[in-house]
Every structure is written in C-alpha cells, then in structure tokens.
SEFI-614600 format. One record per atom (N, C-alpha, C): residue in one letter; x, y, z. Coordinates in pm, whole numbers, plus 50000, padded with zeros to 5 digits. Layout:
% residues N
AXYZ;...
//
This chain:
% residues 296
X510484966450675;X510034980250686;X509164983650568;X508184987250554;X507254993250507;X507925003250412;X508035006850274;X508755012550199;X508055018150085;X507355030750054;X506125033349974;X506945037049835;X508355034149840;X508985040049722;X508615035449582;X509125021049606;X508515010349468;X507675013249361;X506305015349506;X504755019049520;X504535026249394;X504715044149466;X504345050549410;X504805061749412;X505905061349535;X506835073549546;X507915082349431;X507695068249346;X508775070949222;X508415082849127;X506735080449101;X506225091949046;X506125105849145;X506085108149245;X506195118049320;X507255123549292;X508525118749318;X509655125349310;X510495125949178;X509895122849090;X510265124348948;X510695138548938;X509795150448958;X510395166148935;X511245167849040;X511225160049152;X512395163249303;X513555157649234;X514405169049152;X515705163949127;X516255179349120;X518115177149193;X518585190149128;X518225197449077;X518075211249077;X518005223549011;X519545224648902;X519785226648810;X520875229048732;X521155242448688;X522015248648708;X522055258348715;X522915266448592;X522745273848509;X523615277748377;X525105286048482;X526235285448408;X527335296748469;X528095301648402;X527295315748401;X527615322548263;X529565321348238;X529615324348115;X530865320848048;X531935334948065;X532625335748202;X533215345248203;X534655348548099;X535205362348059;X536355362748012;X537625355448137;X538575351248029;X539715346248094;X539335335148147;X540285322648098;X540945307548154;X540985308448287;X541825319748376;X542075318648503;X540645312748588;X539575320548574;X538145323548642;X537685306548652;X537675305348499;X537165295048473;X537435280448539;X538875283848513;X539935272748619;X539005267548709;X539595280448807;X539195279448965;X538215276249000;X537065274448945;X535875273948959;X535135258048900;X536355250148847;X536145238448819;X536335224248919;X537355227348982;X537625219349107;X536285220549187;X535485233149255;X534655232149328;X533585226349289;X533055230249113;X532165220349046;X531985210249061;X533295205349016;X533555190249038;X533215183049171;X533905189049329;X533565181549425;X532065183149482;X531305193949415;X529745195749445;X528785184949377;X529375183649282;X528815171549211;X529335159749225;X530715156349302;X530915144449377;X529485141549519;X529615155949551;X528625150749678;X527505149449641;X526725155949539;X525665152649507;X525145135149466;X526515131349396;X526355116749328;X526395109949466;X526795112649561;X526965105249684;X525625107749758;X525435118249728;X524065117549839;X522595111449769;X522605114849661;X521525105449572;X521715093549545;X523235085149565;X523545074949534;X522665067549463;X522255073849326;X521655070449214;X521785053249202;X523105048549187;X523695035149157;X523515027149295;X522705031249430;X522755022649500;X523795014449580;X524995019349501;X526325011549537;X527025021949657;X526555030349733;X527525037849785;X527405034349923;X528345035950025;X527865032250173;X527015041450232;X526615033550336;X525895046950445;X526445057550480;X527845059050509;X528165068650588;X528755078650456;X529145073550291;X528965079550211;X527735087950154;X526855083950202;X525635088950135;X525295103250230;X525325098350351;X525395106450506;X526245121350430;X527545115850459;X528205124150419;X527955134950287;X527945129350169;X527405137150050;X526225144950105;X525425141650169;X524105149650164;X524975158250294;X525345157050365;X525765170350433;X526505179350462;X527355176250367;X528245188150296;X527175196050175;X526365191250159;X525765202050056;X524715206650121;X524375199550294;X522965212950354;X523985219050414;X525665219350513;X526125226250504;X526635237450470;X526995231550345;X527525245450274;X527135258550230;X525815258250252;X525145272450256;X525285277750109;X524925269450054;X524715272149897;X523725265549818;X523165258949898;X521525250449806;X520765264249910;X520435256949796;X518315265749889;X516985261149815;X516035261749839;X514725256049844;X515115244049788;X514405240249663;X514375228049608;X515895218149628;X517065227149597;X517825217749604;X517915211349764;X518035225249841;X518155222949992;X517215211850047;X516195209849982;X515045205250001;X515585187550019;X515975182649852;X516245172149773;X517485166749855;X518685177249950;X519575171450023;X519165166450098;X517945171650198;X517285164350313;X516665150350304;X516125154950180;X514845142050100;X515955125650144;X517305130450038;X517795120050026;X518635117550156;X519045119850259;X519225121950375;X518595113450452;X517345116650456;X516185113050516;X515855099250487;X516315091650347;X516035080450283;X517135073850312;X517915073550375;X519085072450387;X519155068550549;X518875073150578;X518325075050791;X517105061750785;X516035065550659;X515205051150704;X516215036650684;X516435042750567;X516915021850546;X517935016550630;X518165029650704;X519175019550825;X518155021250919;X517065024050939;X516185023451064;X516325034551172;X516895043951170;X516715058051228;X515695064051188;X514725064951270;X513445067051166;X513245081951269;X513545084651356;X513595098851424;X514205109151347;X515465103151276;X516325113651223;X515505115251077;X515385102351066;X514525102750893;X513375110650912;X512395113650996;X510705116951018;X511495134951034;X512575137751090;X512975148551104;X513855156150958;X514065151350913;X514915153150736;X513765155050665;X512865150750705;X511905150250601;X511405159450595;X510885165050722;X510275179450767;X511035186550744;X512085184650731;X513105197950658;X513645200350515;X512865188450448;X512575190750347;X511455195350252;X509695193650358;X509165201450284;X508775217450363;X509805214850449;X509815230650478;X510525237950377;X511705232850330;X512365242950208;X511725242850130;X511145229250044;X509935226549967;X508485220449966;X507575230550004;X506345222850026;X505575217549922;X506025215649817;X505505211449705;X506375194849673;X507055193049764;X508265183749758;X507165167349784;X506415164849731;X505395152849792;X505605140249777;X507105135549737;X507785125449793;X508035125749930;X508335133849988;X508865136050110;X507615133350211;X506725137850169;X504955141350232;X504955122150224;X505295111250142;X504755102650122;X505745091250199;X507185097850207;X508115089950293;X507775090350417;X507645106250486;X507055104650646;X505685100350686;X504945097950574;X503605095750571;X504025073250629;X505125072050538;X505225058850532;X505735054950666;X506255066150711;X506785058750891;X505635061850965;X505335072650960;X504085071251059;X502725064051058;X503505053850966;X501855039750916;X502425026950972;X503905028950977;X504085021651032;X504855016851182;X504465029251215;X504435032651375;X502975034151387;X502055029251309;X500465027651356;X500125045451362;X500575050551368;X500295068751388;X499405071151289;X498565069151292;X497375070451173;X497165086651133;X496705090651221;X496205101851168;X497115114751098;X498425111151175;X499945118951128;X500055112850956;X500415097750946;X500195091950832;X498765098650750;X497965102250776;X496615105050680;X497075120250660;X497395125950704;X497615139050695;X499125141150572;X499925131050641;X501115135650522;X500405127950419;X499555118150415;X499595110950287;X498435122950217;X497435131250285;X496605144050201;X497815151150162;X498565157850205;X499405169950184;X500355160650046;X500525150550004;X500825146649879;X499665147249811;X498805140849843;X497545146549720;X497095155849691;X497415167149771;X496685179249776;X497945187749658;X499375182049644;X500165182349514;X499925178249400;X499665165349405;X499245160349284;X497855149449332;X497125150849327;X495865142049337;X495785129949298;X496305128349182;X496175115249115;X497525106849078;X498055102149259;X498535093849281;X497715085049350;X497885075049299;X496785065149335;X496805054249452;X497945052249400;X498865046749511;X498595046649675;X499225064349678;X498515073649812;X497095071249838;X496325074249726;X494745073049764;X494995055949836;X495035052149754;X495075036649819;X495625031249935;X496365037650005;X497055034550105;X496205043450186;X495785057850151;X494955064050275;X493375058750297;X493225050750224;X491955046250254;X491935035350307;X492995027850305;X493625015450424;X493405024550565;X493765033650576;X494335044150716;X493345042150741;X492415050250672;X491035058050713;X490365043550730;X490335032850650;X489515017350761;X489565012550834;X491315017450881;X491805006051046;X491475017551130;X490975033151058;X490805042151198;X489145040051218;X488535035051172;X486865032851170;X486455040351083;X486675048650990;X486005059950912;X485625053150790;X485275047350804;X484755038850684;X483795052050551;X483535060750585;X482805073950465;X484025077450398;X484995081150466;X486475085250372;X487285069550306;X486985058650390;X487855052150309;X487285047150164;X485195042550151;X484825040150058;X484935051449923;X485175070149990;X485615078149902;X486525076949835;X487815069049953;X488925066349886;X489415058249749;X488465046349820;X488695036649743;X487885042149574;X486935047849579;X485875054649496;X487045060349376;X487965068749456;X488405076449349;X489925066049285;X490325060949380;X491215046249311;X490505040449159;X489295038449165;X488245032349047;X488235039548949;X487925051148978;X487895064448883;X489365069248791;X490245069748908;X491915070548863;X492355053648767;X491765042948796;X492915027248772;X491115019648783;X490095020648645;X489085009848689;X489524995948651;X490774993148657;X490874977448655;X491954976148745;X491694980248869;X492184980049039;X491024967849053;X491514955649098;X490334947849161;X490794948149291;X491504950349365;X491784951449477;X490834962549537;X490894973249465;X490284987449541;X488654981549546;X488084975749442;X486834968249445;X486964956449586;X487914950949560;X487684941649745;X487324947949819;X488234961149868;X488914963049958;X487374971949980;X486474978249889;X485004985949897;X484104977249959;X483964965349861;X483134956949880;X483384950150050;X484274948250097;X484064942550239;X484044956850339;X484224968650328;X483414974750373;X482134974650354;X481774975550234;X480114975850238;X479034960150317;X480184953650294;X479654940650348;X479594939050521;X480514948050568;X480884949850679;X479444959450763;X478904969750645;X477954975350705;X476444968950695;X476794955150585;X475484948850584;X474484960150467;X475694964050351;X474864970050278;X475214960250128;X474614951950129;X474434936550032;X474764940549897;X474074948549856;X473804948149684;X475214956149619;X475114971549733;X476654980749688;X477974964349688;X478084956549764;X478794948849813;X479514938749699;X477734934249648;X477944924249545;X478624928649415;X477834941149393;X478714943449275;X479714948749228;X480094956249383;X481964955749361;X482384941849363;X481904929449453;X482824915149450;X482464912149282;X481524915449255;X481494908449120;X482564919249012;X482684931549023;X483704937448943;X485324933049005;X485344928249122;X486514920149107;X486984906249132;X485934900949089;X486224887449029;X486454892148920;X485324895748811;X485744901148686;X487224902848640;X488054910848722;X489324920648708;X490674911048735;X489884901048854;X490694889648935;X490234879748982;X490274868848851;X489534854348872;X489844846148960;X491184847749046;X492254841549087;X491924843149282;X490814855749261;X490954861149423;X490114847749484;X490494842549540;X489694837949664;X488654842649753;X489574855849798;X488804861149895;X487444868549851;X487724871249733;X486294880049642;X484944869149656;X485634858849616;X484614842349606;X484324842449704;X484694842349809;X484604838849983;X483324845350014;X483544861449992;X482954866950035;X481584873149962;X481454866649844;X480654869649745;X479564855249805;X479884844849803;X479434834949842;X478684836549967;X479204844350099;X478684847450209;X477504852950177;X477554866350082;X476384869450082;X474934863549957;X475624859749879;X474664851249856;X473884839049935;X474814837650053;X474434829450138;X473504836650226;X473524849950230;X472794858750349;X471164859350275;X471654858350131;X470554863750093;X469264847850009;X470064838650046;X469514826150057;X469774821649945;X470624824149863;X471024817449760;X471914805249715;X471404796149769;X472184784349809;X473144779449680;X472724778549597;X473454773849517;X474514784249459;X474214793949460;X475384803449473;X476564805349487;X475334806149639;X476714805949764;X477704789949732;X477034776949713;X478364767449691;X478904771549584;X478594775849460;X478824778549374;X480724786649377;X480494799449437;X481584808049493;X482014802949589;X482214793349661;X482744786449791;X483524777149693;X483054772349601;X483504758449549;X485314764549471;X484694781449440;X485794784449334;X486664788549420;X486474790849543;X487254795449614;X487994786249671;X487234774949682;X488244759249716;X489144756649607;X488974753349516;X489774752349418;X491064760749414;X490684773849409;X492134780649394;X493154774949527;X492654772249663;X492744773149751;X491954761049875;X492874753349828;X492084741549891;X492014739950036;X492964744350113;X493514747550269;X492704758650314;X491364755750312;X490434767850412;X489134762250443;X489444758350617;X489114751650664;X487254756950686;X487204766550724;X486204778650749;X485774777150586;X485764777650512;X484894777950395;X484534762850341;X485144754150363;X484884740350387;X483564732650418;X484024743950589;X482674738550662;X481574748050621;X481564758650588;X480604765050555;X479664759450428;X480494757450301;X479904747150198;X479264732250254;X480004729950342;X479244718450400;X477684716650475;X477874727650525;X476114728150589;X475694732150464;X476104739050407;X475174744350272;X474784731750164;X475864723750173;X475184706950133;X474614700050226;X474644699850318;X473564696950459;X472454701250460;X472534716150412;X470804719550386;X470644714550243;X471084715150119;X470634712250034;X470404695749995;X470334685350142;X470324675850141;X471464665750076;X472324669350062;X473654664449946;X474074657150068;X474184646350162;X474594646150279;X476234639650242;X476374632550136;X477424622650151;X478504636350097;X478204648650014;X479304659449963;X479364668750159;X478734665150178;X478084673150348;X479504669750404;X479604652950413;X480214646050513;X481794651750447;X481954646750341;X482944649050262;X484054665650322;X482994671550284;X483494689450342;X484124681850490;X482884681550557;X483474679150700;X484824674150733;X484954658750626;X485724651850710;X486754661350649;X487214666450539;X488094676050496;X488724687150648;X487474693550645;X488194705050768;X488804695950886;X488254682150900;X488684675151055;X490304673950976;X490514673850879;X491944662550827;X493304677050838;X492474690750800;X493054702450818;X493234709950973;X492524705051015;X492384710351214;X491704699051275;X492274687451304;X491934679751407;X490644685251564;X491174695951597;X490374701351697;X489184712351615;X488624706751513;X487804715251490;X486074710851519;X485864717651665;X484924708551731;X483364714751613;X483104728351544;X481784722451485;X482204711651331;X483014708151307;X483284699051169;X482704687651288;X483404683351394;X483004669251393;X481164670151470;X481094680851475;X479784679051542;X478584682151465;X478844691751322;X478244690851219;X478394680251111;X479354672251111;X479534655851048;X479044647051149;X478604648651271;X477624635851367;X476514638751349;X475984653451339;X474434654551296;X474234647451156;X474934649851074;X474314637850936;X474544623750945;X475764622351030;X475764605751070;X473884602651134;X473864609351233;X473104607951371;X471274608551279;X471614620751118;X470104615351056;X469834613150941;
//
C-alpha cells in the first residue's frame, strides 16, 4: 500500500497533536480527587488511539480513538486528530472506505489539518483517482506550500493525467524548494524530452547526472538525445555509462551498437549485438542488425 507518511506526512502533522489543556487549581482535595480518575482514563485513550509506540492492537487503537469522538468532549483540533488517527488506523488494515471517510471528518473539524489532506490524497492515488488525489494533495499545499514531497507526488498526478504545464510547474518548484532533487530534474527532463523540446531536456539530464552519477536512466536518456541531435560520440559516450552501472539493458546495447555500426567500429558493433542476443535470445533486430555487418 502506498503510504505518504515516511515521505512527508511527518512534517505535516507535526502541529496535529493534542490540544493540552491547563485545569485551573480548584479549592479542596475532594474536587481534585474526582477529577483524576477521568484524566487518567482520557489519556489512556488518547495513548491508545495515537499508539505513539506502535505496539498497540487494532481493535485497541479503534477503540481509544472512539471513546474520545464519542464522548462529546474534543472539538476541532482535538476532534479532528481522533479521526486523523482513526483513519490511519482503518488504512493499515486496508479499510480504505472507512479510512477516506475519517479523514473527511477530520478536516472538517480541522481544515487546516494537512496531514489528513495528504493521507486521503494517498488513497485516492492509489485507487488511480487522480484528480480527487490532486485536489487533496493542493488543499495540503495551499496549508503549507513548501512540502515538497506533496509537490512531488502532484506532479507525478498531473503527468499520468497528460497535463504535462502543471507537472513541469511542479517539478519547477521541487528545484526551487530541494535544488539537489536529481530526481525532480529526471522526472522534467523526460517530459521535456517527451515534447521533443531538446535543449530544456538536456540540461535538466545534465543537472542530474551532476546530483546523481549513479542514474542510468539520466545517461539513457541524455544519450538519446544527443543521438537525435547527431552526436555520435556522445551519444556512446552516455550509453556506455549507462552500461556500466547497468549492464542488463538490452535496448541500450543495441542502440550503442548501430551507433558503432555507423561509426564504422564493426567488431565493438558485433560485440553489442551478440550481447543483447545472450540477454533475449528472441531479439529479432540484434540478430538482424549483427547479419548486416556480417553480410558487409
């Protein structure tokens, strides 16, 4: 299950905690008494429903959180924070109806509550519900903006929905918030590559190689377009580094291979080839682009 807590949810809900409340210091022991037992089991349920320590059961946690929306004594924020954790509680066992519904009843008590905005945001991404997901994941930014996290995940949304203008914004302000994100630089750059706009392209792949020497896929695709743009040696150049990290890619193999095919290299040509045949047996252009250099 898809779980944005780790992420970035942690900073969201940092101020989503209990309200504490002072009680003033009345005359007389008696008052005081009586009023300690109920303390006490309000803050049993609370420890149960936040199950801070992780150690508590489900139907403990269940329980704690609903004796305190019961009891008709939280309101906003706290009322809020019973649902929150409720609601977190409903996902990780996979009730995600009851969870998508806790949630909404938590930033109804609190609409400023943008953990909650980022938990239902997280089921409805992964029930594919895009546009429900883009909407709770704004209504957390529109709290705090500079979670980045969120930006980063809504500009995933906004690419698998085609909107490619909001997701390169997205990714835009990821750079601005975290400029040593090389991911948010991929993740730009093969949009821009996607629209066949070359140069924006290159020099996000080249700010994340920079950031992340290690990516493959930056090389891959940095290489392509140096390949578009006829830069042969380049292009093997970034194909080659991308083999290296990553020697099992069959598709970039053969691609370096015609690119030593054109650059006359025939015996490094054959070499590529027979490589992708040894990785996919049925890979009918390897053996038919390794018979054209046999064949001249």
């Amino acid at each position: 299950m898809f779980q944005l807590k780790s992420v970035f949810e942690r900073r969201a809900f940092a101020i989503a905690r209990p309200r504490v409340f002072r009680i003033p210091v009345m005359t007389g022991t008696i008052v005081v008494a009586a009023c300690l037992p109920s303390l006490a089991q309000e803050q049993q349920h609370w420890d149960a429903c936040k199950n801070a320590g992780k150690s508590a059961a489900f139907e403990q946690v269940i329980g704690g959180c609903d004796a305190l929306i019961s009891s008709g004594k939280e309101h906003g924020r706290n009322l809020a924070i019973a649902h929150y954790h409720r609601a977190n509680a409903y996902r990780d066992r996979g009730e995600l109806d009851r969870a998508v519904a806790d949630y909404g009843e938590a930033v109804r008590h609190d609409p400023k509550l943008a953990a909650a905005f980022i938990s239902r945001g997280s089921i409805h991404r992964q029930r594919r519900e895009r546009d429900r997901a883009i909407a709770d994941f704004t209504a957390a930014l529109a709290i705090d903006p500079n979670l980045v996290g969120v930006l980063h995940v809504r500009a995933f949304e906004y690419r698998q929905k085609g909107d490619l203008d909001h997701a390169i914004a997205d990714y835009g302000a990821v750079i601005r918030l975290d400029p040593k994100n090389a991911q948010a630089y991929l993740s730009r750059a093969l949009i821009y590559r996607s629209r066949n706009e070359l140069d924006p392209a290159l020099a996000d792949l080249n700010a994340a190689i920079r950031l992340d020497s290690k990516s493959a896929i930056a090389y891959v695709n940095r290489g392509l377009i140096h390949a578009a743009k006829g830069e042969t040696d380049g292009a093997v150049n970034d194909f080659s580094a991308a083999i290296a990290i990553n020697p099992r890619q069959p598709v970039v193999l053969l691609n370096r291979g015609r690119l030593y095919r054109q650059k006359q290299e025939f015996d490094r040509a054959v070499a590529d080839f027979s490589a992708v045949i040894k990785l996919d047996r049925k890979s009918a252009p390897a053996f038919a682009s390794r018979g054209d250099v046999y064949r001249n």
